[in-house]
Structures are given as structure tokens and as C-alpha cells.
C-alpha positions as CSV (number, residue, x, y, z in Angstrom):
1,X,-13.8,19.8,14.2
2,X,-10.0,18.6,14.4
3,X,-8.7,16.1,12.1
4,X,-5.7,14.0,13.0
5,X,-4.3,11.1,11.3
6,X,-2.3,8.5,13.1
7,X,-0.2,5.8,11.4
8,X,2.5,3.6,12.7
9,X,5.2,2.5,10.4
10,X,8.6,0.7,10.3
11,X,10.9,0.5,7.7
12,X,8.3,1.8,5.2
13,X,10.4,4.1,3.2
14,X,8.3,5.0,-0.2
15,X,5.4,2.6,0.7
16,X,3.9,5.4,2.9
17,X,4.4,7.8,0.3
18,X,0.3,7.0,-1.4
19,X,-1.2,7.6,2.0
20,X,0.9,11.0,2.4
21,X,0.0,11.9,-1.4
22,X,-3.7,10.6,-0.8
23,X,-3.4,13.2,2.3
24,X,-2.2,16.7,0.8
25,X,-5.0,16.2,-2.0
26,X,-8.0,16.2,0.5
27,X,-10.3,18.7,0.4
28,X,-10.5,18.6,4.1
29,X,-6.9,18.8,5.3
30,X,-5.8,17.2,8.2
31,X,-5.0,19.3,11.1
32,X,-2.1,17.1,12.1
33,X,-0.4,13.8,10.8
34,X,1.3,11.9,14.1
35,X,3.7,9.1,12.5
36,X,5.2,6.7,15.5
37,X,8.0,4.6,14.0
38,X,8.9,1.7,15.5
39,X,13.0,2.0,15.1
40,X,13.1,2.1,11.2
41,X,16.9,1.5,9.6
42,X,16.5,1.9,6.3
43,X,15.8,6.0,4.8
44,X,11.9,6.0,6.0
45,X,13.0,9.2,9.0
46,X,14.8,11.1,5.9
47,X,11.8,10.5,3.5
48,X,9.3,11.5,6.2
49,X,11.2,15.0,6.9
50,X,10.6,15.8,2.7
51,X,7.0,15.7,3.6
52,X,7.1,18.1,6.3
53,X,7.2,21.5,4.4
54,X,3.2,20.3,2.7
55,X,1.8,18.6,5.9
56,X,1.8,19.5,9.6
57,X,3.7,16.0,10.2
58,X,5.0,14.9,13.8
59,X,7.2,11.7,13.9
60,X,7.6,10.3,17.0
61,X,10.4,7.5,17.0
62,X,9.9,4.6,19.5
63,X,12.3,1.8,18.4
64,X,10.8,-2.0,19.1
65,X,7.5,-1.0,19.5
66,X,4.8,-2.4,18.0
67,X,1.6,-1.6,16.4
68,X,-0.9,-0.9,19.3
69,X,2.3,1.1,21.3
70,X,3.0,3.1,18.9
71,X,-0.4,4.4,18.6
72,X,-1.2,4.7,22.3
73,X,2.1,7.0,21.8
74,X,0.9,8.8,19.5
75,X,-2.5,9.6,20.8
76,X,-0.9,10.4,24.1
């Protein structure tokens, strides 16, 4: 069975930082963590990249899109 975790975020910075946490600590790791952010401007994208060497993270950037487009986007 794969696991993949999708979450769509925008100017979330250390907010997401508990889910990612709450994520490397499973005892069943995800296979893959698809973030779609919607055009952050604050250091969300820089904060996302630390994460990247302890989970297989993609982060799609779609600026102006919203919740349910940045999902289908990231399930496509």
C-alpha cells in the first residue's frame, strides 16, 4: 500500500511545521508528501526545502489558486 499526504498551503511558514513533525514520527511513513502552495510571499517555500532532506516532499507552486485547485494539482 502507498501512502501520500496532500496538503495545500499559503503563507503558512512555521504553522505547517506540527503536521511535518507529526509526519517524520509515524511509524508508517508516508511514501510521498505533495505540498501545492497557492503563491506564498512570506519564507513558507524556504522553510519547506529544510524539510526535504527527512521527508520525500514535492512542492508544487500554483500562485492564486485555491484550496480544491491546488489539490486536484496535486493529485494529478
Amino acid at each position: 500500500m502507498k501512502i501520500s499526504v496532500i496538503a495545500t498551503i499559503k503563507n503558512e511558514g512555521e504553522a505547517i511545521r506540527p503536521l511535518l513533525d507529526s509526519l517524520i514520527q509515524q511509524t508508517c511513513f508516508p511514501d510521498e508528501v505533495v505540498i501545492c502552495d497557492g503563491g506564498s510571499t512570506d519564507d513558507t517555500l524556504e522553510f519547506l526545502e529544510e524539510y526535504k532532506q527527512w521527508l520525500p516532499l514535492r512542492v508544487i507552486v500554483v500562485p492564486g489558486s485555491n484550496i480544491s485547485q491546488g489539490r486536484n494539482r496535486a493529485i494529478a
